[in-house]
N, C-alpha and C positions, 0 to 999 in steps of 0.2 A: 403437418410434419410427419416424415414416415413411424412406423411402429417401433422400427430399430432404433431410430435414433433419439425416439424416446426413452426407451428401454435403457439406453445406452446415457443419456444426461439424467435419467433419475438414479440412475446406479451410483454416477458423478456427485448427487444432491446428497444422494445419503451419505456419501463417503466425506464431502467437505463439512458436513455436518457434526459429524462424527470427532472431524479433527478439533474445529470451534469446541465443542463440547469438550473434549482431550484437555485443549489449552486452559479453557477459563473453569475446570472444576480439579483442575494440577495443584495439589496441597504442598507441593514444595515449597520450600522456604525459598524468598525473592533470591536473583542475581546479584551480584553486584554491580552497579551500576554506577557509570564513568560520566560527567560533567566535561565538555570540551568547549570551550569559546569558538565562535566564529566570529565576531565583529564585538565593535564594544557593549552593546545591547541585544546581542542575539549569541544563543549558545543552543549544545547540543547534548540531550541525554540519551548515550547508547547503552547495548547491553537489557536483554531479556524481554524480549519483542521488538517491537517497532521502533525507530530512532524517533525520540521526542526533540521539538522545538520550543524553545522558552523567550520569548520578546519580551524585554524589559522598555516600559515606559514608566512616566510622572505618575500616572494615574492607576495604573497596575498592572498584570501582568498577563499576555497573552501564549497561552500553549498550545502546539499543534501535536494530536497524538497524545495516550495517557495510558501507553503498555498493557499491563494483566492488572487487574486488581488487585494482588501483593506489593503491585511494585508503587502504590499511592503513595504511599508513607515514606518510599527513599524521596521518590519525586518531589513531593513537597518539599523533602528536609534541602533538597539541593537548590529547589527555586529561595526557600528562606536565606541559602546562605549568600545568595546575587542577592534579593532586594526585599525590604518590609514593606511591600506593598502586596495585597491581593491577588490570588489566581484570579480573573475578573472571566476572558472567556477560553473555551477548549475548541478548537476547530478541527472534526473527524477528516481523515484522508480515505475512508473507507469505515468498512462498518468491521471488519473482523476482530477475533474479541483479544490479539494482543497488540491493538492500535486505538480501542474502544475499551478495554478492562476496567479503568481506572473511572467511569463517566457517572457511572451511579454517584459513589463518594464525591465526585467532583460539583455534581447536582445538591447532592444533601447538604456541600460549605458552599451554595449560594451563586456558584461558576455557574455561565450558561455555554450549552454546548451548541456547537452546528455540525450540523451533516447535509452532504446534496440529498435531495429528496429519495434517492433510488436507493440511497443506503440507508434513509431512515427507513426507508420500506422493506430493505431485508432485513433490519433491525425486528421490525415486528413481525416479518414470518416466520422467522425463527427463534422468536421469543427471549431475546438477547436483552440482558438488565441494560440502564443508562441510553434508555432511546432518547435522543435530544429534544427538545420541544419546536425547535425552531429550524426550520429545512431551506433548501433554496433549488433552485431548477438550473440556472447556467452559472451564476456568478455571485457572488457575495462580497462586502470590503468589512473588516473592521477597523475603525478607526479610533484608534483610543491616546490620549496626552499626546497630539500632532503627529503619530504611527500613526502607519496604513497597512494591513496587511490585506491582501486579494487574493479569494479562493474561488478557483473555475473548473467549468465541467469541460473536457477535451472530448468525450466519447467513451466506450467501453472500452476494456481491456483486462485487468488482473479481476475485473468485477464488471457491474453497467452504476455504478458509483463512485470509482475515483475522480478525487479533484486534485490539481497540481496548486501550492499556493506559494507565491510570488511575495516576498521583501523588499520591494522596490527602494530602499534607501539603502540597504547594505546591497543589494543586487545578488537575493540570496532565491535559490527554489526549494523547497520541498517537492517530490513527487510522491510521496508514499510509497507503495509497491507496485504503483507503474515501473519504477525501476530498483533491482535491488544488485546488490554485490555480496557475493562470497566468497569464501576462502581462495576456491581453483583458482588453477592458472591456464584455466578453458576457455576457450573463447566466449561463449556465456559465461558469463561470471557463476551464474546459479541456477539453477532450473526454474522458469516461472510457474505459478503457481494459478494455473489458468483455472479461475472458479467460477466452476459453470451451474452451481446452482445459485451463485446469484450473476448471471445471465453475461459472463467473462467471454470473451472471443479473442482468439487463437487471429484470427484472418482481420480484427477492427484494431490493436493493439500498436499498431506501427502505424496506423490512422492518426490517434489517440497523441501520441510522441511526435509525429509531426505537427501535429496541431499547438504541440507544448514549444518547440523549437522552432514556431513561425509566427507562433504571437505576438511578436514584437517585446515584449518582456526583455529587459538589457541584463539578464544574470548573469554570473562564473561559478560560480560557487554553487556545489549542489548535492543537498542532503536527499540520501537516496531513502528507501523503508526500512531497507535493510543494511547494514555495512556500513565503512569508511566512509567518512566525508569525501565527495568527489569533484567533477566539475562540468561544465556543458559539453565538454570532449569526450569525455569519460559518458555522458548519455548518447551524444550523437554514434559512440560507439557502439553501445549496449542496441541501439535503437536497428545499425544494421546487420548486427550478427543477428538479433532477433529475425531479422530479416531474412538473412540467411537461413537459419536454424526452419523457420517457418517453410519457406521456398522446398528446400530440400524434403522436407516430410509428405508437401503437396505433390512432391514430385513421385517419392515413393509409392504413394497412395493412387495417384495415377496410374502410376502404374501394374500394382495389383501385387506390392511387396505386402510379406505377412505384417501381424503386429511383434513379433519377435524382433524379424530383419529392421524395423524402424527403429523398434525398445533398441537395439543395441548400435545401430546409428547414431540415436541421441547423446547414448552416453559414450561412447568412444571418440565422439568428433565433437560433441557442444556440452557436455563435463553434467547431464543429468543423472540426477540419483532416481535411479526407478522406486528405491524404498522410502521414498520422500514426498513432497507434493507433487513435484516433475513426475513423477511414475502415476498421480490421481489423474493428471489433469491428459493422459495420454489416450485414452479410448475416446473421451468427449472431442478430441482435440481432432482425432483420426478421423470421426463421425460427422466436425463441423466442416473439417476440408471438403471430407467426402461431396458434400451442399454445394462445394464452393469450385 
């Protein structure tokens, strides 16, 4: 790998590092956080990270995602008030720490957690509490009181660990921050958050998303990492403006435009905030096309 573009992804490592750090030692006091139904045994906690998933069975209760560590304690209070049964497992979408916050606590009351192996392993690089004990490599099911929930490895993209996990009875997906939604009314919805010290690519991302929307997987419904509950339109969208947004920058770079002239491409035409993640993930991002 050249010298530059090392220089240029360890720059990336310190800076996502920085943000982890940021979020999971934030002494504010929790969000409020919102409880939305999606089916009669599947609901949604948004609001102050990650969008949590809650599966209600017989035998107890399965959660995907478990925000900041402040926000254990609302979490809990909202799963007790659907059902008196047990958090039994937590299933990671990624290993970042306000998708993974809540894992330590959730270990210490007896939940076991899972993560793909590539996130438990940036779990341990970067010395993140609540490393899960139990990992998988392409696929995993839980199966608990006659639910089935399926958690799969597509490829890299927002990380080289996300998994997209599939509800096959409600016909529901989770994606994590494969796909997220925000406020604008930009054609990206948000700028992603291309993290390249745990080994994220810019140019495998639209790989990753086709993999999710040709699995055969029969969903509509689809809780994104971030944002509104959406639907498989609502991704197949997101999946080509990605597209888009990606194309265009390799084209810049091609052709020997500054990083200004690109910085200000992204945000005037695909609604990036350079003082946000969208602005971390842009020198790595410029560096891997450069490869590509």
């Amino acid at each position: 790998m050249p010298k530059t573009l090392l220089l240029r992804l360890g720059a990336a490592a310190l800076a996502s590092i920085g943000v982890w750090i940021a979020h999971t030692q934030n002494p504010q006091a929790p969000a409020q956080l919102k409880l939305n139904k999606i089916a009669n045994d599947l609901y949604e906690i948004e609001g102050d990270g990650g969008n949590v998933a809650v599966y209600l069975t017989d035998e107890g209760v399965i959660v995907i995602d478990d925000k900041f560590e402040r926000d254990y304690g609302d979490i809990l209070g909202k799963i007790k008030s659907l059902s008196d049964k047990p958090v039994r497992y937590v299933l990671n979408t990624h290993q970042h720490g306000d998708h993974t916050g809540g894992n330590a606590k959730m270990m210490a009351a007896s939940v076991e957690i899972l993560a793909q192996k590539n996130a438990r392993a940036n779990m341990v690089e970067t010395k993140m509490p609540g490393v899960p004990r139990l990992s998988y490599t392409e696929e995993t099911e839980v199966n608990l009181g006659g639910k089935e929930v399926i958690a799969r490895y597509f490829g890299r993209g927002h990380t080289n660990g996300d998994v997209a996990i599939y509800f096959p009875a409600d016909r529901v997906l989770h994606t994590g921050d494969l796909y997220t939604i925000g406020t604008s009314t930009a054609p990206l919805t948000v700028s992603p958050f291309i993290d390249y010290s745990a080994h994220g690519s810019v140019v495998e991302w639209t790989k990753t998303l086709d993999g999710i929307l040709n699995s055969g997987w029969d969903f509509e419904t689809v809780i994104p990492g971030h944002g509104p509950i959406s639907n498989r339109a609502g991704l197949v969208e997101y999946r080509r403006n990605f597209e888009k947004m990606r194309d265009s920058v390799s084209g810049m770079v091609k052709s020997g435009k500054s990083r200004d002239e690109i910085a200000h491409t992204l945000t005037a035409e695909f609604g990036w905030n350079m003082n946000g993640m969208g602005g971390r993930s842009l020198d790595p991002m410029i560096a891997e096309l450069k490869q590509n």
